[in-house]
C-alpha positions in Angstrom: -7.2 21.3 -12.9 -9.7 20.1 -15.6 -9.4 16.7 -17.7 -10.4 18.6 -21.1 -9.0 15.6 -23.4 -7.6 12.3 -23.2 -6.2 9.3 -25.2 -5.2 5.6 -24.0 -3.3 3.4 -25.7 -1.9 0.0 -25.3 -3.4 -0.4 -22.0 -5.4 -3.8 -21.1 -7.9 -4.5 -23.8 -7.4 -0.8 -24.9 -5.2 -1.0 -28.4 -5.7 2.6 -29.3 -9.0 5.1 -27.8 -8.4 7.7 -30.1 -8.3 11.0 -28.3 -12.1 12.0 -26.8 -13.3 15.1 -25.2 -13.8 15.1 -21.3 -16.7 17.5 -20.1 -18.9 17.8 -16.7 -20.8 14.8 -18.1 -18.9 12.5 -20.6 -21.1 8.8 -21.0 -18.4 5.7 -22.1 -20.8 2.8 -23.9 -19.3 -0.2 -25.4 -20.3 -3.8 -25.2 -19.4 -6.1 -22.5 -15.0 -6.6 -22.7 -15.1 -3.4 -24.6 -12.8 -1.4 -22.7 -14.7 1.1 -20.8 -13.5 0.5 -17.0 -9.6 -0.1 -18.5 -9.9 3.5 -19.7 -11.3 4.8 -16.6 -8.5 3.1 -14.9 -6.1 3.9 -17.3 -7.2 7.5 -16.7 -7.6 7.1 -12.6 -3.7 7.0 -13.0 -2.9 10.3 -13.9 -3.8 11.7 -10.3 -4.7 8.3 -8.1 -5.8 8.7 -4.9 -3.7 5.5 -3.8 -0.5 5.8 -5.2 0.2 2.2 -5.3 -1.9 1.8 -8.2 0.4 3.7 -9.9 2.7 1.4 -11.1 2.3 -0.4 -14.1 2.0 -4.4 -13.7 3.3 -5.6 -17.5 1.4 -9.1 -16.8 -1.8 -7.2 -15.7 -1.8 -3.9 -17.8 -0.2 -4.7 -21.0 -1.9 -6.2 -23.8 -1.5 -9.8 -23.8 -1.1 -10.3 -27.6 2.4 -9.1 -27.2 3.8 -10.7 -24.1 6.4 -13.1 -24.6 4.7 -16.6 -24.4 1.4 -15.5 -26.4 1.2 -16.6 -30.3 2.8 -13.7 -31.6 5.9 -13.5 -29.7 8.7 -11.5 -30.9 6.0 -9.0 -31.9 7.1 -5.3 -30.7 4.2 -2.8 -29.5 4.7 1.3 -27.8 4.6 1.0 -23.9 0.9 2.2 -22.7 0.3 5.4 -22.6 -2.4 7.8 -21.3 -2.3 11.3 -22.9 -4.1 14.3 -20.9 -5.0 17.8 -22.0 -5.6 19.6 -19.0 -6.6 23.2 -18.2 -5.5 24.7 -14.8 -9.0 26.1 -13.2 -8.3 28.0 -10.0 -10.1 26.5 -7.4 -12.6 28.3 -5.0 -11.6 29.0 -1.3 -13.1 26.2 1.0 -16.0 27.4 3.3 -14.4 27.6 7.2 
């Protein structure tokens, strides 16, 4: 399977990414506490390699403007979300 597309949202710092294009090289730049690694991990979760990761962690994950106890309490936001297009590839025999 190939990423082709993807979108994150409401993830960490992440509020929205917009949907972007994945290809065989695809550059993330953004100032420092822009967001890059929290898409790559938001990402790393639609097939992890530990599966323990998997699990969302609200206090962690979500962003903190609306958890309960921050200044805008009350305030009501989507759960996160990472949207995938993916394209099945077939994948070539393994050398013996």
């Amino acid at each position: 399977m190939l990423l082709r597309k993807a979108r994150v949202s409401n993830f960490k710092i992440v509020e929205d990414s917009n949907e972007f294009k994945v290809d065989q090289a695809t550059c993330l730049i953004g100032k420092n506490e822009s967001g890059k690694t929290a898409i790559l991990e938001a990402l790393y979760r639609l097939n992890p390699y530990d599966t323990t990761v998997a699990e969302f962690d609200i206090i962690e994950e979500y962003p903190r403007r609306y958890l309960p106890g921050t200044s805008r309490i009350g305030v009501t936001c989507p759960p996160a979300f990472v949207h995938a297009r993916i394209r099945r590839v077939p994948v070539p025999p393994c050398p013996v």
